[in-house]
N, C-alpha and C positions, 0 to 999 in steps of 0.2 A: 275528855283527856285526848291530847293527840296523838298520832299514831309514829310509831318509831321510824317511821320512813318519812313524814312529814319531817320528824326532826330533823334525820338523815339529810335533808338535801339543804334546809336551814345551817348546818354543820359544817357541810363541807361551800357552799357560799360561802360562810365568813373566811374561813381558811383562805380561799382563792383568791379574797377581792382586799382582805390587806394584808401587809406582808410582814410589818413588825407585831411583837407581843400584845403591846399594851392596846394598840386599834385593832387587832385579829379577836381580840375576846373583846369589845365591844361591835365590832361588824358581826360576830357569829351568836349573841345576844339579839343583834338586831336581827337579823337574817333568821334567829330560828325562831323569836315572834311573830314575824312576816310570815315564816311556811304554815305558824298553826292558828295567827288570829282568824282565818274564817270559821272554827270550831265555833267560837264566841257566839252564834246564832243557834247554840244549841239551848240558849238562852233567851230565845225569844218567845216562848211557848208562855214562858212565866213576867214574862214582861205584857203581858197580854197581846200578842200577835196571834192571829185565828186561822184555820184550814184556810189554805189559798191564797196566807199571805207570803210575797216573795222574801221576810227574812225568817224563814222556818231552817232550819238543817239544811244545808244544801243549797239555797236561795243564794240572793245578793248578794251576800258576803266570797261567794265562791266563785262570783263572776270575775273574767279579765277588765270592764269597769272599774271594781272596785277595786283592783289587785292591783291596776297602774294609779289610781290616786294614793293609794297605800304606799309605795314605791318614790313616789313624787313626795307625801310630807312624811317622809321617813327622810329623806335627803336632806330636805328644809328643815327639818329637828333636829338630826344627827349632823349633816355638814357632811364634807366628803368621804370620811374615815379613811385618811391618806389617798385617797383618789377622787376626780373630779365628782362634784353633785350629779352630773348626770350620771356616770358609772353606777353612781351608789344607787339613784334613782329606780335605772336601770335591772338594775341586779337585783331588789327590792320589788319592783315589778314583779320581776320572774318567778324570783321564789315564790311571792304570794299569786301567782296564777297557778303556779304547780302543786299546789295545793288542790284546786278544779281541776285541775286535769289529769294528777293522777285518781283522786276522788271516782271521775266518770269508772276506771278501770275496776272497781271494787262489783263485787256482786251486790245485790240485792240495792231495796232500795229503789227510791222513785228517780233520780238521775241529779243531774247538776245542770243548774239557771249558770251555763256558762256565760249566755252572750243579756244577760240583762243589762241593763234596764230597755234593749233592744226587744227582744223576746224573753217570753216567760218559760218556754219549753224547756225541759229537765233531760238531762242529755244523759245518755252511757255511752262508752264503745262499746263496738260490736263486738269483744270478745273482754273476760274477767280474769284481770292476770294477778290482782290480789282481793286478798279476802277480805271483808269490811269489818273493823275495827268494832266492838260492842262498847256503847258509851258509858261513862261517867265509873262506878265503880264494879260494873260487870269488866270491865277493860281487865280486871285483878284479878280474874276466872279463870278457869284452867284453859276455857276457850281463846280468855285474851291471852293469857301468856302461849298458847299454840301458836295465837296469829301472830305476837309481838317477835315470839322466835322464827316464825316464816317470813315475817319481814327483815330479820337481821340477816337473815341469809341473800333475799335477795336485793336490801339495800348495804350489803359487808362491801363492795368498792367506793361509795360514798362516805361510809363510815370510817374504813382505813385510811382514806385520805384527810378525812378530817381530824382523825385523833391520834396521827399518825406524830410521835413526837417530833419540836421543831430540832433544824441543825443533825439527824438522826437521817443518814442517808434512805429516802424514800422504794417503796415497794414495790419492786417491778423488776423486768430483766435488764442486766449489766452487760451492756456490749464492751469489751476493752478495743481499742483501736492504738496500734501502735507502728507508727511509721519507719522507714528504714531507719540505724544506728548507722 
C-alpha cells in the first residue's frame, strides 16, 4: 500500500499541471499512479524473483531509469492533459523519481537501487526524516496509522494545495496593496 506522502505529492502534481476540472482529475489520477507504481515490486518476491534480484522492494522500479521512461509513456498514453507532451512527460518523471527519493529518507531497510540499471548499490541519506511505511495490511496497525498521521503532518502543505477547493481563494497570506485615490 503506498504511503500517504507518496500520494501527497501525486496530488498536488495533478493540481499544478492542469488547470481546468475535467484534465485536473485525470492529470492527478495520473500523477498519483506515477508517485506509487514503484510499490508494484513488492510483488516480485511472488513472481518468482530471488535474493539479489534488482526488482525486489526498492530495486529497479525506484530508480530515476525507470521513473523517466514511466514519465515518457505516461505522455504517449495520456497525451498532453492541456499542456505540452513534454511537460506531462516531464512532470511524470518527477513524480515517479520522488518516489526514490523520498523512499532513500525513511529509516530502516536496505536502501534504494536509485541509479540502476547503472549501479546496483541500495542508497539512504545520511539522515531519516520519515518513518518507513509497514506493508500491505500491517499499514492498517496502530503503527501504520501513527506513521500515516506523521506523514499528514508533514506532507499538510502538499495536501492543502491539492485539495484545496477550486475557484475558493487559496491558503496563504493576503497582502492588500492599494495605490493613491
Amino acid at each position: 500500500m503506498p504511503s500517504l506522502g507518496h500520494v501527497a505529492v501525486g496530488l498536488a502534481a495533478g493540481r499544478l499541471h492542469a488547470e481546468d476540472r475535467p484534465r485536473r482529475l485525470a492529470a492527478t489520477a495520473l500523477f498519483t499512479a506515477l508517485s506509487t507504481f514503484p510499490d508494484l515490486d513488492v510483488l516480485a518476491r511472488r513472481l518468482g524473483a530471488g535474493r539479489g534480484s534488482p526488482w525486489l522492494h526498492r530495486g529497479a522500479l525506484h530508480s530515476v531509469a525507470i521513473a523517466a521512461a514511466a514519465g515518457l509513456l505516461a505522455a504517449l498514453l495520456a497525451g498532453g492533459l492541456g499542456r505540452s507532451r513534454l511537460r506531462t512527460a516531464l512532470t511524470g518523471a518527477a513524480v515517479a523519481a520522488s518516489h526514490g527519493l523520498l523512499d532513500t529518507l525513511t529509516g530502516g531497510g536496505a536502501g534504494v537501487m536509485l541509479l540502476w540499471p547503472l549501479d546496483t548499490v541500495r542508497r539512504l541519506a545520511p539522515w531519516t526524516l520519515l518513518p518507513a511505511a509497514p506493508m500491505g495490511l500491517r499499514f492498517l496497525s496502530v503503527s501504520g496509522l501513527e506513521i500515516m498521521a506523521t506523514e499528514a503532518v508533514l506532507f499538510l502543505p502538499l495536501l492543502v494545495y491539492a485539495l484545496w477547493p477550486s475557484g475558493a481563494p487559496r491558503p496563504g497570506p493576503s497582502v492588500a496593496c492599494q495605490g493613491p485615490r
